[in-house]
C-alpha positions as CSV (number, residue, x, y, z in Angstrom):
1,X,-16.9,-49.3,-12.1
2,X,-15.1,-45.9,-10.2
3,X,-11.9,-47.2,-12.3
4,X,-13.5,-46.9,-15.5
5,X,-15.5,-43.7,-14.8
6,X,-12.1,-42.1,-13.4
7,X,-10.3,-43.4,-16.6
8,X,-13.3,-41.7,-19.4
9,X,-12.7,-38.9,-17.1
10,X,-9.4,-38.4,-17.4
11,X,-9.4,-39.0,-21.0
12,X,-12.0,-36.6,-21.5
13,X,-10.1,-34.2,-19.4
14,X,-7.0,-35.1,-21.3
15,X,-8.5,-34.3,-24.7
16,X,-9.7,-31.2,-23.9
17,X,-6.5,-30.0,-22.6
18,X,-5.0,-30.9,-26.1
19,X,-7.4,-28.8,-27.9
20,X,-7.0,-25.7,-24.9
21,X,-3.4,-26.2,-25.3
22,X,-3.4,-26.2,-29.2
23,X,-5.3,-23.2,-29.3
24,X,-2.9,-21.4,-27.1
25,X,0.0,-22.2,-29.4
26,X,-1.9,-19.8,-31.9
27,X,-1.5,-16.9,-29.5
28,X,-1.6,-13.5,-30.7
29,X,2.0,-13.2,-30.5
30,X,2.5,-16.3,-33.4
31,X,0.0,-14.4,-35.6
32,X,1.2,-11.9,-38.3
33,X,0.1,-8.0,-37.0
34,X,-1.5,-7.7,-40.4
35,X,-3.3,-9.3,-42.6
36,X,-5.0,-9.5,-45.7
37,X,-8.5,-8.6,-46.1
38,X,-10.9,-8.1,-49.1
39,X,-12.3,-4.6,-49.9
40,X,-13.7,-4.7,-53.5
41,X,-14.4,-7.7,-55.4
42,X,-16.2,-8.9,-58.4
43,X,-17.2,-12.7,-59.7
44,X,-15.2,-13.5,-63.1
45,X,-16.6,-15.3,-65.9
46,X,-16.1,-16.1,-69.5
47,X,-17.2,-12.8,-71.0
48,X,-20.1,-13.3,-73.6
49,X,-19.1,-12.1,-77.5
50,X,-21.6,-9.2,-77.1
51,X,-20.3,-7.7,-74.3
52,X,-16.4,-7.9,-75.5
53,X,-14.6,-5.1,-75.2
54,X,-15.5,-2.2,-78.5
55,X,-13.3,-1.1,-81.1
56,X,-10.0,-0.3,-80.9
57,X,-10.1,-3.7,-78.4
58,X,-7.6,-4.2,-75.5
59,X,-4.3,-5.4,-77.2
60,X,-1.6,-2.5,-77.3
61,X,-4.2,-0.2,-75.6
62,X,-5.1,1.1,-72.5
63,X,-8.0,0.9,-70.5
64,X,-9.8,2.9,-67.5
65,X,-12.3,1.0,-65.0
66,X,-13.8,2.1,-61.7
67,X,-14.6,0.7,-58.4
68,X,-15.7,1.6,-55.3
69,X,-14.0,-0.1,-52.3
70,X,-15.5,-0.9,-48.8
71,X,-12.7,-0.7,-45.5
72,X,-9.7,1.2,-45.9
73,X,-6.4,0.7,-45.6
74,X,-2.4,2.3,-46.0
75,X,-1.7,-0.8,-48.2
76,X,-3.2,-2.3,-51.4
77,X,-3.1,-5.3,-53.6
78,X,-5.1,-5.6,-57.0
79,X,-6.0,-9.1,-58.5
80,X,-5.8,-9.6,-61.6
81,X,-7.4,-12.6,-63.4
82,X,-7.6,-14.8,-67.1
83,X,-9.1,-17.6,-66.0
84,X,-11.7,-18.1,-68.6
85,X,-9.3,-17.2,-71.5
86,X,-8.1,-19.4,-74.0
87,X,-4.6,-17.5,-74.7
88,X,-2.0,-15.2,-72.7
89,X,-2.7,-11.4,-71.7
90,X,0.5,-9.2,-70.7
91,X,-0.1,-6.1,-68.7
92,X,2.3,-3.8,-69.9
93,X,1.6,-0.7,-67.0
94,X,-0.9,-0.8,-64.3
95,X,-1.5,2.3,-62.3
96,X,-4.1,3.0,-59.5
97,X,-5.1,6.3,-58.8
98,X,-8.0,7.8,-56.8
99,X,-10.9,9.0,-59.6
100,X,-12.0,12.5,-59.9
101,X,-15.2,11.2,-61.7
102,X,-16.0,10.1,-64.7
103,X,-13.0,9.4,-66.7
104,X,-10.5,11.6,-64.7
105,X,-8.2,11.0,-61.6
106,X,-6.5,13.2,-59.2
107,X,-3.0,12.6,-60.9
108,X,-1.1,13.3,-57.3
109,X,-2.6,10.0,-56.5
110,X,-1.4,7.8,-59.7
111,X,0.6,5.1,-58.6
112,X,2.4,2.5,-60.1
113,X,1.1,-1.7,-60.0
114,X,4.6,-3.8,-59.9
115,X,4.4,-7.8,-60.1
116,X,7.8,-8.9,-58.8
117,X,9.5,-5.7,-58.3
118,X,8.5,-4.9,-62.3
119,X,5.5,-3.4,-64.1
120,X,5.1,-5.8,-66.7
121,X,3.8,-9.2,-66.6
122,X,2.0,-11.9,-68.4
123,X,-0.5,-14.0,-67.3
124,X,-1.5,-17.8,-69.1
125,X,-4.5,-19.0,-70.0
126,X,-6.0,-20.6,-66.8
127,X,-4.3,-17.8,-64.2
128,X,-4.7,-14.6,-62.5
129,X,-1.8,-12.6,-60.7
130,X,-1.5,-10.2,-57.4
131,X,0.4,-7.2,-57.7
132,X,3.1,-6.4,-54.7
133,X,2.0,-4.5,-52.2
134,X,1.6,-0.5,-52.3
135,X,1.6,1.7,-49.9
136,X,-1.6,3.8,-51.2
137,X,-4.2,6.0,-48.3
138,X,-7.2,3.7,-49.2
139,X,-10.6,5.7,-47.5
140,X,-13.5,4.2,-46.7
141,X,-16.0,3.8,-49.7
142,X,-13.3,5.8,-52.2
143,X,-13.7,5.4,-56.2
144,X,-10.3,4.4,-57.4
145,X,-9.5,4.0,-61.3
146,X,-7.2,1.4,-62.1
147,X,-5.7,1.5,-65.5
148,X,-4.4,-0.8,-67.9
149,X,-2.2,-0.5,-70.6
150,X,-2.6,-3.9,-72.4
151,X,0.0,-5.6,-74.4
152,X,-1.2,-9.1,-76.1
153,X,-4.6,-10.1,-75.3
154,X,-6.9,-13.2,-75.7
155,X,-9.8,-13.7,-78.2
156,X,-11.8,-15.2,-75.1
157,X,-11.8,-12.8,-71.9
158,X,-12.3,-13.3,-68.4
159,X,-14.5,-9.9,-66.9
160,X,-17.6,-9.0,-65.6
161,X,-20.3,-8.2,-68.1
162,X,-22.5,-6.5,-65.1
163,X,-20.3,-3.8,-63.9
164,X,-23.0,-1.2,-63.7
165,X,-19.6,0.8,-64.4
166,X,-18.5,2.9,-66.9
167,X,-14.9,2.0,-68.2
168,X,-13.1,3.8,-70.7
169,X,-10.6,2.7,-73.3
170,X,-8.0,4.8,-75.7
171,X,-5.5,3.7,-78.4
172,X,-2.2,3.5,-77.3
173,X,-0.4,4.0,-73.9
174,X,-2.3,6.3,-71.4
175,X,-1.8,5.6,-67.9
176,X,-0.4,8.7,-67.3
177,X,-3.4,11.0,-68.6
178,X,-5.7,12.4,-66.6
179,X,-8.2,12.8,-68.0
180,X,-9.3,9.8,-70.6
181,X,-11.9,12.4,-72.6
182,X,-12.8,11.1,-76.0
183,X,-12.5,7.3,-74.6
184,X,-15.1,4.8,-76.2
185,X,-16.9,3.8,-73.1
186,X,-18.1,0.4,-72.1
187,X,-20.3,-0.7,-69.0
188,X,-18.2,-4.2,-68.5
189,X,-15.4,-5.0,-66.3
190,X,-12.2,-6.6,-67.8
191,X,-9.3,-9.0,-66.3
192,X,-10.0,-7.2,-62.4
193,X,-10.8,-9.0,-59.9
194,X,-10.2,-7.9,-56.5
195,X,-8.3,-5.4,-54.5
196,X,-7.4,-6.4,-51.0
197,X,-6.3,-4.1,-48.0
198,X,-3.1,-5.3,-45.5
199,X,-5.2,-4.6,-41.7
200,X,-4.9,-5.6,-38.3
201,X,-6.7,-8.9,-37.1
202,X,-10.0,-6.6,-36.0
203,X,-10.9,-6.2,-40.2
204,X,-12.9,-8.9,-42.1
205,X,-14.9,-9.1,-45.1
206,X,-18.7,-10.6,-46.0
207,X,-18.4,-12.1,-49.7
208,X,-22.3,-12.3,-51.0
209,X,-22.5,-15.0,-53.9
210,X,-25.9,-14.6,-56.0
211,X,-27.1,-13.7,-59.1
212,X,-28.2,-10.4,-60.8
213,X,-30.3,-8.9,-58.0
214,X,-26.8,-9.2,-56.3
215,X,-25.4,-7.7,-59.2
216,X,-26.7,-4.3,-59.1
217,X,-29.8,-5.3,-62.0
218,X,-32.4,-2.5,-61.4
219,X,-29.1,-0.1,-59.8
220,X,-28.0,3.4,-61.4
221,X,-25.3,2.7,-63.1
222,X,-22.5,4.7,-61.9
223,X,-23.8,5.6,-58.7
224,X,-23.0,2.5,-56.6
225,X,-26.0,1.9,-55.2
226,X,-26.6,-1.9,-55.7
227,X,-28.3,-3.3,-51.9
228,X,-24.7,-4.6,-51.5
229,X,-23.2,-0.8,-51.5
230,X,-26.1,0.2,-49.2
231,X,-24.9,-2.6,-47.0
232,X,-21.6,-1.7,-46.8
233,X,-22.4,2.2,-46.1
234,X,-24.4,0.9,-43.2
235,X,-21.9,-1.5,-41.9
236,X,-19.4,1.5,-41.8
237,X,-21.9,3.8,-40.3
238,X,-22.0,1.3,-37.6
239,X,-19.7,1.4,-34.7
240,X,-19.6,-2.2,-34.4
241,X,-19.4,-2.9,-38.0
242,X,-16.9,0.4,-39.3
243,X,-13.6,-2.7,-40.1
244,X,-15.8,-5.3,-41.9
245,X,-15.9,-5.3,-46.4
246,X,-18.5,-6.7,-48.4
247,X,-17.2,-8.2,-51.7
248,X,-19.9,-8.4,-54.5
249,X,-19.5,-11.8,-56.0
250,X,-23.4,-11.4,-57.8
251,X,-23.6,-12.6,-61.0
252,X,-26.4,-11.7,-63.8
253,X,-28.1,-14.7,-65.4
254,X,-26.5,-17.1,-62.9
255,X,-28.0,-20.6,-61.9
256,X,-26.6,-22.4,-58.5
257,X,-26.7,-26.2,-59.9
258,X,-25.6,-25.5,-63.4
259,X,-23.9,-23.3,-65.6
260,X,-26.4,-20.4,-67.0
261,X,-24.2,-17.0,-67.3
262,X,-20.7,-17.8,-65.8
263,X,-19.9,-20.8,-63.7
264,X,-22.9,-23.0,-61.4
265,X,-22.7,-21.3,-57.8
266,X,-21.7,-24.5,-56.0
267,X,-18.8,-24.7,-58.8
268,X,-17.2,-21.0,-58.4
269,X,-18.2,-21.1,-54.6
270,X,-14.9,-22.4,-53.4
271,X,-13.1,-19.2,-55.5
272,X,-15.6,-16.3,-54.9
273,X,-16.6,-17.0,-51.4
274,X,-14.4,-19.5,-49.3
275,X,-11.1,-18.5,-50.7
276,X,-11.0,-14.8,-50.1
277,X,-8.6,-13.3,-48.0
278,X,-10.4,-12.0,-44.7
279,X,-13.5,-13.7,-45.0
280,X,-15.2,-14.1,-41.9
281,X,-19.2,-14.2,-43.2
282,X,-20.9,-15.7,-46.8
283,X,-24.2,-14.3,-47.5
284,X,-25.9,-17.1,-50.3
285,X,-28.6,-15.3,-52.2
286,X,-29.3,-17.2,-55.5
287,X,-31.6,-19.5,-57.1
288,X,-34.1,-17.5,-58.5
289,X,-32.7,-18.5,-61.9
290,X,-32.8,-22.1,-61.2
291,X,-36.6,-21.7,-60.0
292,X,-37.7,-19.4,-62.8
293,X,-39.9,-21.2,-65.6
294,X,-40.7,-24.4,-64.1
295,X,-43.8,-26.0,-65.6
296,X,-44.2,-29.3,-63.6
297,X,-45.0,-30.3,-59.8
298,X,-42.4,-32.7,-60.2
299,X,-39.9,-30.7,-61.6
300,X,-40.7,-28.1,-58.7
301,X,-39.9,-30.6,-56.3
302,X,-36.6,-31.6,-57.9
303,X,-35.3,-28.3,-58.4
304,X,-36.2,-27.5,-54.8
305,X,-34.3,-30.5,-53.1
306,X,-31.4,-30.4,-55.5
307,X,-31.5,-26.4,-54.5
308,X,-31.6,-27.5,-50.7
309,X,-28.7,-30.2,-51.0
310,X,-26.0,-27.7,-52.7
311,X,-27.5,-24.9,-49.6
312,X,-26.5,-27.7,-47.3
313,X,-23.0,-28.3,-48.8
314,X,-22.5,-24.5,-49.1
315,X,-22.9,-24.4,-45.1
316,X,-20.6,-27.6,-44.0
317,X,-17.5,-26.6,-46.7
318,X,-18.2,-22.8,-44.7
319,X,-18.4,-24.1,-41.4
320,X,-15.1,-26.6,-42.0
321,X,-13.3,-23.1,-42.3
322,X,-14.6,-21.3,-39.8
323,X,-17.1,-19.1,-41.9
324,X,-20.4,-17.9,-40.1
325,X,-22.7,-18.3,-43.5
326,X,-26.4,-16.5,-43.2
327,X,-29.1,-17.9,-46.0
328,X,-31.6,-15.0,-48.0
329,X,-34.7,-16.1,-48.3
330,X,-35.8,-16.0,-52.5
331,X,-38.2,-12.6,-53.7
332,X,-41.1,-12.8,-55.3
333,X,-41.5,-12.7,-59.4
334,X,-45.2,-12.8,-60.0
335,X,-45.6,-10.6,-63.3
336,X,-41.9,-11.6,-64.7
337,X,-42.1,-14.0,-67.3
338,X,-40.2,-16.5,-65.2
339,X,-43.6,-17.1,-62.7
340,X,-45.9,-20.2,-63.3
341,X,-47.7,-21.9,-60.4
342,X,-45.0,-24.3,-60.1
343,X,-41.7,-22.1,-59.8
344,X,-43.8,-20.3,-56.8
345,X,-44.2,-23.7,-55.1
346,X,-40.7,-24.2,-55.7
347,X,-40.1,-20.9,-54.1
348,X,-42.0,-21.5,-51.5
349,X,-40.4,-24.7,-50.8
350,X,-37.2,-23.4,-50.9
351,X,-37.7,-20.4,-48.9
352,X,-39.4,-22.4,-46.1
353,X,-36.6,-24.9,-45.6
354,X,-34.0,-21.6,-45.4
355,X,-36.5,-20.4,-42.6
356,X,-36.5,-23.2,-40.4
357,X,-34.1,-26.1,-41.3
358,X,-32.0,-24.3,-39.1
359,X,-29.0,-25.0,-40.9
360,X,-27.7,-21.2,-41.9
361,X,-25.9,-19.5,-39.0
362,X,-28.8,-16.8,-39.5
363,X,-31.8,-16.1,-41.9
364,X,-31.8,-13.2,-43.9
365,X,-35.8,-12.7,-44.9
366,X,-35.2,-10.9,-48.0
367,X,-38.7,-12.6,-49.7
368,X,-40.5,-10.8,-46.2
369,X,-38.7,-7.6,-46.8
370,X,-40.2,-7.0,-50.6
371,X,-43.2,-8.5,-50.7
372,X,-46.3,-7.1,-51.4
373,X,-48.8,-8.1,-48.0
374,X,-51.7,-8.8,-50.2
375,X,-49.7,-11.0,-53.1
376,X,-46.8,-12.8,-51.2
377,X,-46.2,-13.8,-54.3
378,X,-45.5,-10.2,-56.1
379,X,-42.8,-7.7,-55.3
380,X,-44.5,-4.4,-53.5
381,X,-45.3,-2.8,-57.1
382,X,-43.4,0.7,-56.0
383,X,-39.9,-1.1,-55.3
384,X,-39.7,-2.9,-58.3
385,X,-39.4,-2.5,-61.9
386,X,-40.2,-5.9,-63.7
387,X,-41.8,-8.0,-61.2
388,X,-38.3,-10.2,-60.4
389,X,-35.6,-6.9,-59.9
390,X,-36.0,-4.6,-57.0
391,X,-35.2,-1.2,-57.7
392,X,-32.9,1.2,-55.7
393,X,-35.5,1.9,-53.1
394,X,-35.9,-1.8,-52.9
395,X,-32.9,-2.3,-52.0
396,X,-32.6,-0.1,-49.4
397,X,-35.5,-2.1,-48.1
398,X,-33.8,-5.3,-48.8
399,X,-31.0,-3.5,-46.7
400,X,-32.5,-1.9,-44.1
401,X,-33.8,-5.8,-42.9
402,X,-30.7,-7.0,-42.1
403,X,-30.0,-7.2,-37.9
404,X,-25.9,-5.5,-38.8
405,X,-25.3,-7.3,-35.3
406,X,-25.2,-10.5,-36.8
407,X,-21.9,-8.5,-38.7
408,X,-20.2,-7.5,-35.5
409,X,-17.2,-9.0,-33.6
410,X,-17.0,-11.4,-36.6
411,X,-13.4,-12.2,-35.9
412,X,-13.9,-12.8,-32.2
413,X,-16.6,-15.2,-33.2
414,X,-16.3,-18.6,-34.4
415,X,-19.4,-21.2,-35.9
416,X,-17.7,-24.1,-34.5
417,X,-16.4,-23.2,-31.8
418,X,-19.7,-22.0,-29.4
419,X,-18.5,-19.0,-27.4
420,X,-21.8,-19.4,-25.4
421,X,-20.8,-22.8,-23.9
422,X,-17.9,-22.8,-21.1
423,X,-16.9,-26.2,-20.2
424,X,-15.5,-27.2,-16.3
425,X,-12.9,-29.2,-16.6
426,X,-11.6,-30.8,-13.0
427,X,-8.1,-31.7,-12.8
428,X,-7.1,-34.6,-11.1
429,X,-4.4,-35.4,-9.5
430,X,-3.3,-39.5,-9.9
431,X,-3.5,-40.1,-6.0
432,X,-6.5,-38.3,-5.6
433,X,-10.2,-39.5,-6.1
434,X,-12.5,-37.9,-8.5
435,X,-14.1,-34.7,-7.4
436,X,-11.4,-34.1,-4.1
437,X,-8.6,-31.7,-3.9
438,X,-9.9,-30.2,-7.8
439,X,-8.5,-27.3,-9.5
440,X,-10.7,-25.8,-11.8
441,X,-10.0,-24.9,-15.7
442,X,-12.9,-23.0,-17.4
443,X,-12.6,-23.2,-21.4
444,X,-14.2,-23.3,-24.8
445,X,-15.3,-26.6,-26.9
446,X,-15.7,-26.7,-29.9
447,X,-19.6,-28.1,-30.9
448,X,-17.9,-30.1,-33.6
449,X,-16.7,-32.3,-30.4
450,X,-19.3,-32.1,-28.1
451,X,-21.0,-34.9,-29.5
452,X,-18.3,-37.5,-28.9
453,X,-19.0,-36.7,-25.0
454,X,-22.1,-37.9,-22.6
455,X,-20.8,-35.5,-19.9
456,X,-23.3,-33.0,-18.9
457,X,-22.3,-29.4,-19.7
């Protein structure tokens, strides 16, 4: 009996060395010093006909679009995506420069985009492209202009309809003005996607997938103030939080289990959350838009479970990469034309099992945050401005309920791997009996592991 306690012992003891052992083989010294880590992003879709780009259109013209980055950095990259369109678009000239508001940029600051050591390239239908790397003095929070002189372009285009962004567009080749005055303006995003900074290993990024609360609905356009720009000013404000990005990845109209505007979350999750480089946290606010209407107890009870089941997928496909993933409760919509008796039940339903399942790494009580005390079911009436949207002040609210500690030390951290539990392993020699002559190892196990063991911890 001593024989085959000694042997599980020593297999157990075995096995954890293998996992101690591979984890020290990814020292810091095998690591690159840099890496890359997401700053600004926005969620591509197929761009609806109404909100194509106006006359004179992109092909053999130039075009003007601001953003407003998170960390900084001494070297950029700028994503570049077609995805959704049908046919090829060449970029003839892409330069980055920091804005001087409005249309103009501080022209000491113009620099030039290359894609393999040239400035021109195409990309197919079905694609996107990275530029090389640029040496460029990113500052925290800094409006940059990135601007496009277009050669072919598609019929169909991949953008982002919700830009809450002015962009500006001119006939002809004008990277190199200024000053775009006299542009035809447009509040859409086209063919950008992301712009990533080279950091050390302390920088991460949050990507936030949700729908058109997320997406600045209800925000001034132009003054970057959606509840994801108030998160990142705090973050930065924060000592403990001053290296982590937020990446937008909101999209307006946007259902999680099917396509509405753009694609279902759980299809573009894998590309707007999981896949970005840095990412270290996923904040999941949607469904509203999948709630919204329902007219029968049954239907509320589908929608609600089906919700639930793509949450739960959401968390294990995060997890399986090492992703800490924090669930927002749903806000209230009494008085939008989306609330019936039913969609609150669903809501209710929803936002209950995001409470307690216990299943997100934390709970972000958004729905507690906005409501009014007397009508859970209502936004408070002086943060909101059609009974589903917050407004600015709302989202400051929304904001200003988020513990930033659950944001700090993100890449010392690690959801499957429990930093809280040490584990003391006894090593035996052969000779010896268990528990004589023992030299103690303390490590780290992984919870994904744990329960293959009986051993008492």
């Amino acid at each position: 009996m001593q024989n085959t306690s000694t042997n599980s012992l020593k297999l157990y003891t075995s096995f954890l060395l293998f996992i101690l052992l591979g984890s020290l083989c990814l020292s810091a010294q095998d690591r690159p010093a840099k890496i890359w880590v997401g700053t600004w992003g926005t969620a591509p879709q197929l761009v609806e006909p109404g909100n194509n780009p106006p006359s004179p259109g992109l092909t053999n013209n130039s075009l003007r679009q601001i953003v407003r980055v998170s960390i900084p950095g001494d070297t950029i990259r700028v994503k570049f995506s077609n995805i959704f369109s049908e046919t090829s678009v060449t970029l003839n000239a892409v330069k980055i420069a920091v804005s001087a508001g409005g249309s103009a940029v501080y022209d000491s600051t113009s620099k030039l985009l290359t894609f393999g050591g040239v400035p021109e390239v195409t990309m197919g239908p079905g694609t996107d492209v990275l530029s090389d790397p640029l040496a460029f003095n990113l500052e925290p929070r800094m409006t940059l202009a990135v601007t496009i002189y277009f050669g072919q372009t598609s019929a169909t285009i991949t953008g982002h309809p919700g830009s809450r962004t002015t962009s500006y567009l001119k006939a002809g080749n004008d990277t190199s003005v200024a000053n775009f005055a006299g542009a035809v303006t447009t509040d859409h995003w086209y063919i950008i996607t992301n712009i990533d900074v080279l950091a050390t290993h302390e920088y991460s990024c949050i990507s936030v997938i949700g729908n058109s609360i997320t997406d600045g609905r209800g925000s001034v356009t132009n003054l970057q103030n959606r509840w994801t720009d108030v998160l990142s000013e705090r973050l930065l404000e924060n000592p403990g939080t001053e290296k982590v990005g937020v990446l937008n990845m909101g999209l307006g109209g946007n259902c999680v289990l099917k396509a509405c505007l753009g694609p279902a979350a759980k299809e573009r999750y894998k590309r707007d959350v999981l896949e970005q480089p840095g990412i270290q946290a996923a904040i999941v606010f949607e469904g509203v838009n999948d709630i919204g209407g329902i007219n029968t107890p049954e239907l509320a009870t589908e929608t609600a479970n089906r919700l639930i089941e793509a949450y739960k997928a959401m968390i294990d496909s995060a997890h399986a990469r090492n992703i800490f993933i924090y669930g927002a409760t749903i806000t209230p919509f009494k008085g939008n034309g989306y609330y019936t008796l039913f969609s609150e039940a669903c809501r209710n339903k929803v936002n209950e099992w995001i409470r307690n399942s216990g299943r997100f790494d934390a709970v972000l009580d958004f729905d507690m945050a906005v409501r009014k005390p007397s009508d859970t079911a209502s936004l408070i009436s002086s943060y909101q401005n059609d009974g589903l949207h917050p407004d600015t002040a709302g989202y400051r609210l929304i904001v200003n309920s988020i513990d930033l500690s659950l944001f700090e030390g993100l890449n010392t951290r690690n959801p499957e791997i429990d930093t809280s539990v040490h584990v003391n392993l006894w090593i035996e020699p052969e000779s010896q009996a268990v528990g004589k002559n023992r030299n103690q190892l303390c490590c780290k196990i992984s919870s994904r592991y744990r329960k293959y063991y009986h051993y008492p911890y």
